[in-house]
C-alpha positions as CSV (number, residue, x, y, z in Angstrom):
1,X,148.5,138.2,15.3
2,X,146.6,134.9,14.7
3,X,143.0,134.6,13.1
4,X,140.6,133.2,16.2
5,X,137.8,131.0,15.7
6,X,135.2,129.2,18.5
7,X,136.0,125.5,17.2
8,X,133.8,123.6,19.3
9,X,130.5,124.5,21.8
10,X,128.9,122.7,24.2
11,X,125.8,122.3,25.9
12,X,124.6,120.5,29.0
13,X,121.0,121.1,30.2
14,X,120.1,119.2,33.4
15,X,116.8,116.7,32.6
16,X,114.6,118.3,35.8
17,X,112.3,120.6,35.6
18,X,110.0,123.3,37.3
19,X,107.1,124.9,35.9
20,X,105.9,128.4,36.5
21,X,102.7,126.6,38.1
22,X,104.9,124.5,40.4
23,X,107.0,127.6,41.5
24,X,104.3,129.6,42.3
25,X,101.8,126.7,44.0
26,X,105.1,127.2,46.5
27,X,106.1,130.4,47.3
28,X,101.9,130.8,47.8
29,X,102.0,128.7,50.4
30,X,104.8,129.8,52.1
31,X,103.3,132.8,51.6
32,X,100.1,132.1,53.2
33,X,102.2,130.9,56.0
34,X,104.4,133.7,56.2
35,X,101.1,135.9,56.6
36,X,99.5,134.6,59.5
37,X,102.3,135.2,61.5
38,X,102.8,138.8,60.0
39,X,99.4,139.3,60.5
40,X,99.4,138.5,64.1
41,X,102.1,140.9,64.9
42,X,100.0,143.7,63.0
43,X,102.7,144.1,60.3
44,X,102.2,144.4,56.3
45,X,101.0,141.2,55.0
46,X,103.4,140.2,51.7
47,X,101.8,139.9,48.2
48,X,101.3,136.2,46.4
49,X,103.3,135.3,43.3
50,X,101.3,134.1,39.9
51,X,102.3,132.6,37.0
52,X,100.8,134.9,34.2
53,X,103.0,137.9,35.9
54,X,105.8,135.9,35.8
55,X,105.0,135.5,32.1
56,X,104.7,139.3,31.3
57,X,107.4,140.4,33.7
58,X,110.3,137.8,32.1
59,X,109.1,135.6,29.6
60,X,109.4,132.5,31.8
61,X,107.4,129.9,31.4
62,X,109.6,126.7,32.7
63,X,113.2,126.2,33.8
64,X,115.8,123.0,34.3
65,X,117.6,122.9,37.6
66,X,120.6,120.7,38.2
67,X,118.3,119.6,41.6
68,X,114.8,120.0,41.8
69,X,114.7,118.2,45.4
70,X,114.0,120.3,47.9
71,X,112.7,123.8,45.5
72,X,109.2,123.0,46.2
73,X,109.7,122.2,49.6
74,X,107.8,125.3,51.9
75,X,109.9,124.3,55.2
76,X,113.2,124.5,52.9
77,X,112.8,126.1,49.4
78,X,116.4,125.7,48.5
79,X,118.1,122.3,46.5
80,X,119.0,119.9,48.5
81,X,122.8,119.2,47.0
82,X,124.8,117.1,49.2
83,X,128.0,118.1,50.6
84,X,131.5,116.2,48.9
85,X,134.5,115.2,50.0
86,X,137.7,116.9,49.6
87,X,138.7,114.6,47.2
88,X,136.1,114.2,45.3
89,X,134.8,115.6,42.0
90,X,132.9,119.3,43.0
91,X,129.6,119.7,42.2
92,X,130.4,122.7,39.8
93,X,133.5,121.1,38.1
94,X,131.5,117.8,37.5
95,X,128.4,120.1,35.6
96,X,131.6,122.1,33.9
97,X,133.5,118.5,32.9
98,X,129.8,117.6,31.2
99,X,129.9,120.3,28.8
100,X,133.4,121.0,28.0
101,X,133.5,116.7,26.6
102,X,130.6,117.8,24.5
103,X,132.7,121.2,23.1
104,X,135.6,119.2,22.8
105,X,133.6,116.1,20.9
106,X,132.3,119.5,18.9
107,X,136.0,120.5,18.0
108,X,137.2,116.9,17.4
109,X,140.1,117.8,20.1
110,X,141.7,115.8,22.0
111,X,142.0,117.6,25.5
112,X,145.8,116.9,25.9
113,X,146.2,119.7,23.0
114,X,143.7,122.1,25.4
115,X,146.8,124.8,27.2
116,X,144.3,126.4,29.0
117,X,141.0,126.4,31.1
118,X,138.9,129.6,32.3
119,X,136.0,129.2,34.5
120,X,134.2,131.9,33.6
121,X,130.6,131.8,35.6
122,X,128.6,134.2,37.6
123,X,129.3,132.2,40.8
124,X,131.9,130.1,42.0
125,X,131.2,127.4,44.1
126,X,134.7,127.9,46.2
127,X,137.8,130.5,46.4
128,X,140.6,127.5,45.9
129,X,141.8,125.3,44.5
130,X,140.2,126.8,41.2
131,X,137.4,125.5,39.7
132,X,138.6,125.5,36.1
133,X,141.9,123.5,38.0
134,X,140.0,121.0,38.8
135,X,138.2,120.7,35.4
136,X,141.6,120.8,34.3
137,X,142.5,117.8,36.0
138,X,139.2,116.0,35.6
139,X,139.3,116.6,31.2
140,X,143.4,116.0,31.4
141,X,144.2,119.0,29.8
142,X,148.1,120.5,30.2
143,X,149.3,123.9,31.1
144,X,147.5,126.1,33.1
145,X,143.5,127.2,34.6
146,X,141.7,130.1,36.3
147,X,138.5,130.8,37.4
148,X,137.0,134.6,36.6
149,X,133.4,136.1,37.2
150,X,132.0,139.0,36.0
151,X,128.0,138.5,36.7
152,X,125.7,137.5,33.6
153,X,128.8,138.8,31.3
154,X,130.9,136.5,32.8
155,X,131.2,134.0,29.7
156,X,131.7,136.8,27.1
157,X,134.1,138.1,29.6
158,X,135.6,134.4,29.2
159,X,135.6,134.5,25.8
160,X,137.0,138.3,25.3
161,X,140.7,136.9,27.4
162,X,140.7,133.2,25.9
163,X,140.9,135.4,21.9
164,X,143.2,138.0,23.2
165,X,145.5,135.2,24.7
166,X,145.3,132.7,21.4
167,X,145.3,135.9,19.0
168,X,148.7,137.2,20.5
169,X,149.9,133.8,20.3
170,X,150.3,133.6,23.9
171,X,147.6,130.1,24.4
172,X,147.3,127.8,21.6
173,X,143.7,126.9,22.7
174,X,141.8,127.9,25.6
175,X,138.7,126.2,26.9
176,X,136.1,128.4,28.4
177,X,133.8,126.8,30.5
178,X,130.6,128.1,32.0
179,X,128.6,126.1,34.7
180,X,125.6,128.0,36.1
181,X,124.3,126.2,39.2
182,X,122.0,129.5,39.9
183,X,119.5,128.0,41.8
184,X,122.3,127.1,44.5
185,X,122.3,130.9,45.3
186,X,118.6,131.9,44.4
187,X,116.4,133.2,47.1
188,X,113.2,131.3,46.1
189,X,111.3,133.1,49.2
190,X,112.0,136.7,47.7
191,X,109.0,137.6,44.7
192,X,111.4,139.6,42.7
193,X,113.5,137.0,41.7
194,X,112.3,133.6,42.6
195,X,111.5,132.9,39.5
196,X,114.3,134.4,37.2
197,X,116.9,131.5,37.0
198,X,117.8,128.0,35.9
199,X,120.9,126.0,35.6
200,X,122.7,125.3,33.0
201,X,126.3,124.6,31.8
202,X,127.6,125.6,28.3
203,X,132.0,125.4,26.9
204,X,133.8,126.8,24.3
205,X,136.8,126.4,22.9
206,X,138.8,128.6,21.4
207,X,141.8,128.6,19.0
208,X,143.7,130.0,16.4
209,X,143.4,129.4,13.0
210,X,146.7,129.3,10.3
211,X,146.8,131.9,7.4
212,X,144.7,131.0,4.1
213,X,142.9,128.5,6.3
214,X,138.9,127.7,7.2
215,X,137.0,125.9,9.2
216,X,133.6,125.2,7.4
217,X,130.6,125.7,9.9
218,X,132.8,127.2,12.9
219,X,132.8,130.7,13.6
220,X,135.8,133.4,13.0
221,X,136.0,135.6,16.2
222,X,136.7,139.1,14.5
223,X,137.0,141.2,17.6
224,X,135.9,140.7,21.1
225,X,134.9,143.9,23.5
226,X,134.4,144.3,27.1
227,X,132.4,147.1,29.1
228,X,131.7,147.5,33.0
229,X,129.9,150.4,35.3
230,X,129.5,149.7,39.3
231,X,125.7,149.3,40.2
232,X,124.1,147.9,43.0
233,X,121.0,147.0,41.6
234,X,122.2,143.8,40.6
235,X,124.2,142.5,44.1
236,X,125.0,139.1,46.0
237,X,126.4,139.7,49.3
238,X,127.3,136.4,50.1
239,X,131.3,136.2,50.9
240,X,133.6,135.2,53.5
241,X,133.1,138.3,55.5
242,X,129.5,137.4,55.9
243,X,130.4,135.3,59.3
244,X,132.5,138.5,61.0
245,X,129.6,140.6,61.1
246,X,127.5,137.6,62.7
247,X,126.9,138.4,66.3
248,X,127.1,134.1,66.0
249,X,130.2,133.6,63.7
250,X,129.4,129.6,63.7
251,X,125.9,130.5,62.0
252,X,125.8,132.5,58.7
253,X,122.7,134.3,58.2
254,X,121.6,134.1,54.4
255,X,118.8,136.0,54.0
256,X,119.9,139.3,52.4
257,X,122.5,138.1,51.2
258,X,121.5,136.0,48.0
259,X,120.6,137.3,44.7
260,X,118.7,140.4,44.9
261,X,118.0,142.8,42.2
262,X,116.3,146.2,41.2
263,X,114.4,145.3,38.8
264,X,113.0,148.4,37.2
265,X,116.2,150.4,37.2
266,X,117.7,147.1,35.7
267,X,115.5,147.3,33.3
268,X,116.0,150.8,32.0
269,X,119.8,151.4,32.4
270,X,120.5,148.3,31.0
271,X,118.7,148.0,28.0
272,X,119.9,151.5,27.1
273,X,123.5,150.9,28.0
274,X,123.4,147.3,26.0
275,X,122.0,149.3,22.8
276,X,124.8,152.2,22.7
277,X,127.2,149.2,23.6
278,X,125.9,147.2,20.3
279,X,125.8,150.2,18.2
280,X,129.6,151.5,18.7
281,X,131.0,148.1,18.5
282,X,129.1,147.6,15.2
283,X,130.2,151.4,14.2
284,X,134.1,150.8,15.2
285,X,133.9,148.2,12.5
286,X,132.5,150.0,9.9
287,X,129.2,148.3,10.3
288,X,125.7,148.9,11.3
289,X,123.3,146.5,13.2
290,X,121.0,145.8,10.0
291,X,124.4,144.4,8.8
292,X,124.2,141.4,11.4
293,X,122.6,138.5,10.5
294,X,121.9,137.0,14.1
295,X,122.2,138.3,17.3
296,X,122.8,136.0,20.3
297,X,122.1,138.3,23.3
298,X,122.2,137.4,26.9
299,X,118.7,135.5,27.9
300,X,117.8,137.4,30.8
301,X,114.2,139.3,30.2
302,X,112.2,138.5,27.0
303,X,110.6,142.1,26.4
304,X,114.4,143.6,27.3
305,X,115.9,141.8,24.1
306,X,112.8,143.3,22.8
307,X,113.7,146.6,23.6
308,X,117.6,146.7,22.8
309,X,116.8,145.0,19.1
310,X,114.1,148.0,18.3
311,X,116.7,150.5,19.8
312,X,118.6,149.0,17.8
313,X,117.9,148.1,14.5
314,X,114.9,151.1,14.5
315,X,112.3,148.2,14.5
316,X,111.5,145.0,16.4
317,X,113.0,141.9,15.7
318,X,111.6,137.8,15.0
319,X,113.2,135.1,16.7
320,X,115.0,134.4,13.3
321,X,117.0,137.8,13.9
322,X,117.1,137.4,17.9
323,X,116.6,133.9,18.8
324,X,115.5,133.0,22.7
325,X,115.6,130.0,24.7
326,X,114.5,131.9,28.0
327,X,111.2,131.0,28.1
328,X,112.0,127.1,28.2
329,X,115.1,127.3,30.5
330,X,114.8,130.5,32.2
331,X,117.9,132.7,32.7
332,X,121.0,130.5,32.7
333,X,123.0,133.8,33.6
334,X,126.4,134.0,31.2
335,X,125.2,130.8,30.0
336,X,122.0,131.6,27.8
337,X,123.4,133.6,25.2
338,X,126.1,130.7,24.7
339,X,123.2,127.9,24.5
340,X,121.1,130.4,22.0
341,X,124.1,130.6,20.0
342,X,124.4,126.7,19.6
343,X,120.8,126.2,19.1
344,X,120.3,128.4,16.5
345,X,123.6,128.9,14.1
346,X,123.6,126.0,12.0
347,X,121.1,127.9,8.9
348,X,123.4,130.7,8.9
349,X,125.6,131.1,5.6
350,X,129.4,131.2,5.1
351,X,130.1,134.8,5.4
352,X,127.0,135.5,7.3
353,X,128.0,137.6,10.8
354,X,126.5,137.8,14.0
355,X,126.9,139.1,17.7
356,X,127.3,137.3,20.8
357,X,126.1,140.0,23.6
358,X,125.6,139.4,27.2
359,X,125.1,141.8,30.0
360,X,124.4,141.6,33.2
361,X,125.5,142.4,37.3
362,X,128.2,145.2,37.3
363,X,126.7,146.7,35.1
364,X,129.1,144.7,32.9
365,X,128.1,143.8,28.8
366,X,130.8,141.8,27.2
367,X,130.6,140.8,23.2
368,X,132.0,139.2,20.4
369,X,131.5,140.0,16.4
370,X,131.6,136.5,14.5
371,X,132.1,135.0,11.2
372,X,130.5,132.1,9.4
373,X,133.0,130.7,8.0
């Protein structure tokens, strides 16, 4: 069984952004004209959105969409991404391809030596051919590539099969790769979660490492765990069989079927579930949580990290201990805990250990235990 380490990460953050302000100025006014026809039928009218709940509900202040043209718009409210050809590069490969060069630039690899590709992202943008194929063919890496989702947990997920392949020795080094186009899917007309998300794209690679050998600065993967329960109050229904219950097949209704989530319940069941997750992982290993030095957790809801880390570790934790990057980029979904990880590891000692934790739509939480080396 071969030692694991994450060689190389990368990061791609799209240059637009959209301000809580800007969000709000336009779901108001769609609002507003929502109302007067709601009003006019005699129905309930639907309440505004405001930027200092969005604060206290998330911790959102900004996020960076891939395509800001066409959010703000009141008769659309959705980014306006042009359709591509067949044969050219796919939107979602294209943002994966960004970050992966950096990861690989990261490693110093050349992607030739790269056996394997996993697109591991809370949406796909197509069935087939697989994403991570067409990354694949884009980086001109060899052997083989798979897409796989699993919500918010989706890159932990990633990373939990890309160690278990390279530590049995069956991949010499697998590139997982992780672009979040979220905003494609967000319903920016629905209050509960118009606000949430932003886009990013984040890669890792993993390898093995020889016997008696280190990597200064990289991070040792000592064990890798995976956890799922169904829930609905995380659900997408978009999906092929969305046009067969159309009494119109040629037209496919989206409303109702984009993002939509529970938010309370989410709240509570989750945080719980993430700290008896952290705390048996930690325990299996003859560790406790005051025994990590960082935690990278998944950047979802600022005063839910709050919550798991006093579970926790018995008291609340500083952005040294449990670094976020939410309130600048909003939730990246499996992204974020990926981008907090490479934003904030580099003052961490050899030796030092900390835990990569995400958790999300399933319920699914997926983790890894790390090693400065």
């Amino acid at each position: 069984m071969q030692r694991v380490i994450i060689s190389g990460i990368g990061v791609e953050i799209p240059e637009s952004t959209i301000t809580n302000d800007e969000l709000v100025a336009s779901f108001n006014d769609w609002i507003d004209q929502k109302n007067v026809a709601l009003a006019a039928a005699g129905e309930p009218l639907l309440a505004k959105s405001d930027s200092d709940f969005i604060v206290y509900a998330s911790g959102v202040k900004n996020r960076h969409v891939l395509v800001r043209d066409g959010i703000l718009d009141v008769d659309r409210m959705a980014p306006r991404i042009p359709a591509r050809g067949d044969d050219e590069l796919s939107v979602m490969a294209e943002f994966g391809v960004k970050s992966a060069k950096r990861a690989l630039d990261h490693a110093g690899v050349d992607p030739a030596s790269i056996d394997m590709v996993i697109c591991a992202a809370s949406h796909q943008q197509r069935p087939y051919p697989a994403i991570a194929i067409e990354i694949q063919q884009a980086l001109g890496t060899s052997g083989a590539a798979f897409d796989m989702g699993l919500g918010c947990s989706s890159a932990a997920a990633g990373l939990h099969v890309a160690t278990s392949l390279v530590r049995t020795g069956a991949q010499k080094r697998v590139l997982v790769v992780t672009p979040e186009i979220i905003t494609g899917h967000l319903n920016f007309r629905d209050r509960q979660t118009h606000f949430i998300f932003g886009d990013a794209s984040t890669s890792m690679l993993v390898e093995g490492l020889g016997e008696g050998k280190s990597r200064s600065g990289r991070f040792e993967v000592l064990d890798t765990r995976s956890w799922t329960q169904f829930s609905n109050n995380i659900r997408t229904n978009f999906g092929f069989l969305i046009r067969d219950g159309q009494e119109n097949p040629s037209v496919v209704e989206m409303e109702g079927n984009m993002i939509k989530q529970v938010g309370n319940k989410v709240f509570k069941e989750v945080t719980v579930a993430a700290h008896r997750f952290i705390a048996a992982f930690l325990a299996d290993h003859g560790m406790t949580p005051q025994d990590i030095r960082r935690y990278w957790l998944h950047q979802a809801n600022g005063r839910m990290n709050a919550m798991i880390m006093k579970l926790t570790l018995g008291h609340e934790a500083d952005e040294d201990r449990a670094p976020m990057v939410l309130e600048k980029l909003g939730n990246t979904a499996a992204a974020g805990a990926i981008i907090a990880m490479k934003q904030y590891h580099e003052d961490m000692e050899p030796g030092d250990h900390g835990l990569l934790c995400a958790f999300g739509a399933g319920y699914s939480i997926g983790a890894a235990l790390l090693r400065k080396m």
